[in-house]
C-alpha positions in Angstrom: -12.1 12.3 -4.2 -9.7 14.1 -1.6 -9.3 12.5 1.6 -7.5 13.9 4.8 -6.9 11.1 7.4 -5.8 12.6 10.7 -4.6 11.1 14.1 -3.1 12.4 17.6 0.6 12.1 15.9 1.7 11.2 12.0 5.4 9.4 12.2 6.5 10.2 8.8 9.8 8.7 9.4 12.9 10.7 8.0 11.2 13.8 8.9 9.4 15.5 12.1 7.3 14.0 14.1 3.4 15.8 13.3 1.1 16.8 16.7 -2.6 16.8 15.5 -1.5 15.9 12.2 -2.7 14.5 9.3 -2.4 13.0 5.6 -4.2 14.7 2.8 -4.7 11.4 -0.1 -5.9 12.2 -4.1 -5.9 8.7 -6.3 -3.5 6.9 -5.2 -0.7 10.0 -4.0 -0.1 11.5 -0.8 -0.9 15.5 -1.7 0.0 16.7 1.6 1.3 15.6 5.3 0.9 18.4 8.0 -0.4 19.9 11.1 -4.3 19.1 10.5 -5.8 22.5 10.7 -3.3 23.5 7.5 -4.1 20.4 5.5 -7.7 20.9 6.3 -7.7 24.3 5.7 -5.8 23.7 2.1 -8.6 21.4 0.8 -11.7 22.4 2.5 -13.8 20.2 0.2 -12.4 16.6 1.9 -13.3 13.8 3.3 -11.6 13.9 7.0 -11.3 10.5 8.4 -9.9 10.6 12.0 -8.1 7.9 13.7 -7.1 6.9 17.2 -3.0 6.5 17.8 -0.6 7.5 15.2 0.0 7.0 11.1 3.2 5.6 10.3 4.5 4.3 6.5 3.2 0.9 5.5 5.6 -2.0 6.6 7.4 -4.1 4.9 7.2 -7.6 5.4 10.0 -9.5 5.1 9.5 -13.0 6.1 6.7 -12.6 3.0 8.2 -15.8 0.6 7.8 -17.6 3.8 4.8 -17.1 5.0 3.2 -17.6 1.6 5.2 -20.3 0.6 6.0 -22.3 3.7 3.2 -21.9 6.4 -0.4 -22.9 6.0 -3.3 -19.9 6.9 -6.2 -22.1 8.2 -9.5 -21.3 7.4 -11.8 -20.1 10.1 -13.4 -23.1 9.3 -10.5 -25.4 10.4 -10.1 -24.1 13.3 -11.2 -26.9 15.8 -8.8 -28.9 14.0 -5.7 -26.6 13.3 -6.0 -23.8 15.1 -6.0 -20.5 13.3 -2.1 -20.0 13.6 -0.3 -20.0 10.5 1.2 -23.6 10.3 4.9 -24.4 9.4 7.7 -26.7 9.8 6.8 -30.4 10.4 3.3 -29.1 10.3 2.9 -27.7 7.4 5.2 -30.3 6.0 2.4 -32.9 7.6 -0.2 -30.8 5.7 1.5 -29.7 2.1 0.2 -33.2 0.8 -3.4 -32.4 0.9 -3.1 -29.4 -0.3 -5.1 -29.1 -3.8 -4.5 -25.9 -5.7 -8.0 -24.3 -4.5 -7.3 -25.1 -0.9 -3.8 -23.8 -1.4 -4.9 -20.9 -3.2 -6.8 -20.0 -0.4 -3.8 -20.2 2.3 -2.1 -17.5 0.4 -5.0 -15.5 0.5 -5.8 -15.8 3.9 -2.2 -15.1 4.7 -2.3 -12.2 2.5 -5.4 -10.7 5.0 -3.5 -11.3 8.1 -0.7 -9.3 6.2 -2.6 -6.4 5.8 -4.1 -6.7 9.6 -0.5 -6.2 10.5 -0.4 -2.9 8.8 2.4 -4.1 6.3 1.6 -2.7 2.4 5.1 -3.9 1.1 6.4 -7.7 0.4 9.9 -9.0 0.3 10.3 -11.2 -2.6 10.6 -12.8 -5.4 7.4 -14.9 -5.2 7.8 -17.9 -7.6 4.6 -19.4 -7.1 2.2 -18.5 -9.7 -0.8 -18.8 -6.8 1.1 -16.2 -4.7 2.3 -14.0 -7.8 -0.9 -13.9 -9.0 -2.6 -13.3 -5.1 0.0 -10.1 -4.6 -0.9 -8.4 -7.5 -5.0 -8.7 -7.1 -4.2 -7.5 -3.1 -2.4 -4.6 -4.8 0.7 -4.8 -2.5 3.9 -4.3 -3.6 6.2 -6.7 -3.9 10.0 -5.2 -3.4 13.6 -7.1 -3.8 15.4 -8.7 -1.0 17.6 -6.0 1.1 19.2 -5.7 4.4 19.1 -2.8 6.6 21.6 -2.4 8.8 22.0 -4.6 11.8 18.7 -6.7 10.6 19.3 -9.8 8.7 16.5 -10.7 6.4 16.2 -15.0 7.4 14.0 -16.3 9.2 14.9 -16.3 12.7 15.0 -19.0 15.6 11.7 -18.1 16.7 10.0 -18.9 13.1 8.2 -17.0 10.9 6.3 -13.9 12.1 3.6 -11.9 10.9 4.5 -8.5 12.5 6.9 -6.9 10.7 8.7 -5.4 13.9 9.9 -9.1 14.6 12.5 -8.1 12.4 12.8 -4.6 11.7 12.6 -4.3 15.2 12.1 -0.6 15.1 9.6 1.7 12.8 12.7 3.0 10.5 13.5 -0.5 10.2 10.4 -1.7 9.5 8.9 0.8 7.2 9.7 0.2 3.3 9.9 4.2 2.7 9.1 7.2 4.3 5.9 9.3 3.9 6.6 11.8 1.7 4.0 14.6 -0.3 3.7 12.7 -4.2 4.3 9.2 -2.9 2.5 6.2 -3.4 -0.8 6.4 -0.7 0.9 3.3 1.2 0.2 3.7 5.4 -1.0 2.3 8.5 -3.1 3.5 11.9 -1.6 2.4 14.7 -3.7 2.7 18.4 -1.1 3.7 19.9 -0.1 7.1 21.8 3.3 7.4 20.3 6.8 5.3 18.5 8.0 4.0 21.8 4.3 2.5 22.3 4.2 0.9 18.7 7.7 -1.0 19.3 6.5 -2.6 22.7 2.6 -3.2 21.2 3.8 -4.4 17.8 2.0 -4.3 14.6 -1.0 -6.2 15.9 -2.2 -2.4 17.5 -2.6 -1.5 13.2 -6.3 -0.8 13.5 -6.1 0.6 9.5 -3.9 0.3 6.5 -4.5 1.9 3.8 -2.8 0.6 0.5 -2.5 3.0 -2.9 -5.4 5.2 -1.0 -7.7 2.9 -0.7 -8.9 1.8 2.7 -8.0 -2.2 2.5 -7.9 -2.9 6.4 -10.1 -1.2 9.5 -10.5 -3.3 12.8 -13.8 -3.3 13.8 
């Protein structure tokens, strides 16, 4: 089924910004990106999902070996104990002992949630852990090799690992894995936000959707 997801503004990245625009999606491919009343116009017969804020590209996270690897996601569960921030450093390292391979296995899944909450649909990698191998590819996102854009170093900074992918990308070209292009991959995120400069000082914690190979995999309620 044909489905046209539009918002106030779609930031394609590479290309023009879109007023009233919107994101036509058949399968798993982008079909069309354009001013809504064209797209809608062009497939009549769609599904129109509108969205507050803007659609960008899914982000990349690139801090994803660590977080899956090196941090702990409590369970909601856990909480009074733990907290529900992930866990690293001397406290994961406190932790890692008790970890059995369904408790662990559940971390990584957890952590691959809070991912997708954060609007990010691309994973830097390689992932050596079967656990987390295994947890990408059910989530469907795509794991991608280790690169450095410009000016951005890919290690984990001072300030630890970070869930929102602008923490190091620190801008949307620099944070997005690839534009939004027509025939693409269906890989993108809702952001409720009023425009770019917004999204930088919010962060990715504004994603209220994310959308990964056209399939709707995160909505904030």
């Amino acid at each position: 089924m044909l489905t046209v997801h539009a918002a106030p503004l779609v930031l394609p990245v590479g290309a023009a910004v879109v007023e009233q625009g919107a994101v036509a999606v058949e399968g798993d491919r982008i079909v069309a990106i354009g001013p809504y009343d064209e797209v809608v116009a062009a497939h009549p017969a769609a599904r129109v999902r509108q969205w507050p804020g803007v659609i960008t590209p899914g982000l990349r996270q690139r801090h994803a070996a660590w977080l899956l690897t090196r941090c702990y996601h409590p369970d909601p569960r856990e909480a009074d104990g733990l907290g529900t921030d992930p866990l690293s450093g001397e406290a994961f390292a406190r932790l890692a002992g008790e970890l059995d391979a369904t408790r662990w296995a559940g971390s990584v899944r957890r952590g691959l949630q809070q991912m997708l909450r954060y609007g990010t649909t691309h994973l830097t990698g390689p992932f050596h852990d079967p656990a987390v191998r295994t947890a990408v590819s059910r989530a469907g996102l795509v794991e991608v090799p280790a690169a450095v854009a410009p000016g951005v170093a890919d290690g984990v900074t001072g300030g630890g690992p970070d869930l929102d992918p602008f923490a190091v990308g620190r801008d949307l070209p620099g944070s997005v894995h690839a534009p939004l292009v027509t025939g693409a991959r269906a890989d993108f995120a809702v952001f409720d936000v009023p425009d770019e400069a917004a999204l930088i000082a919010a962060g990715a914690a504004s994603c209220v959707v994310t959308v990964l190979a056209g399939r709707l995999v995160h909505r904030r309620r």
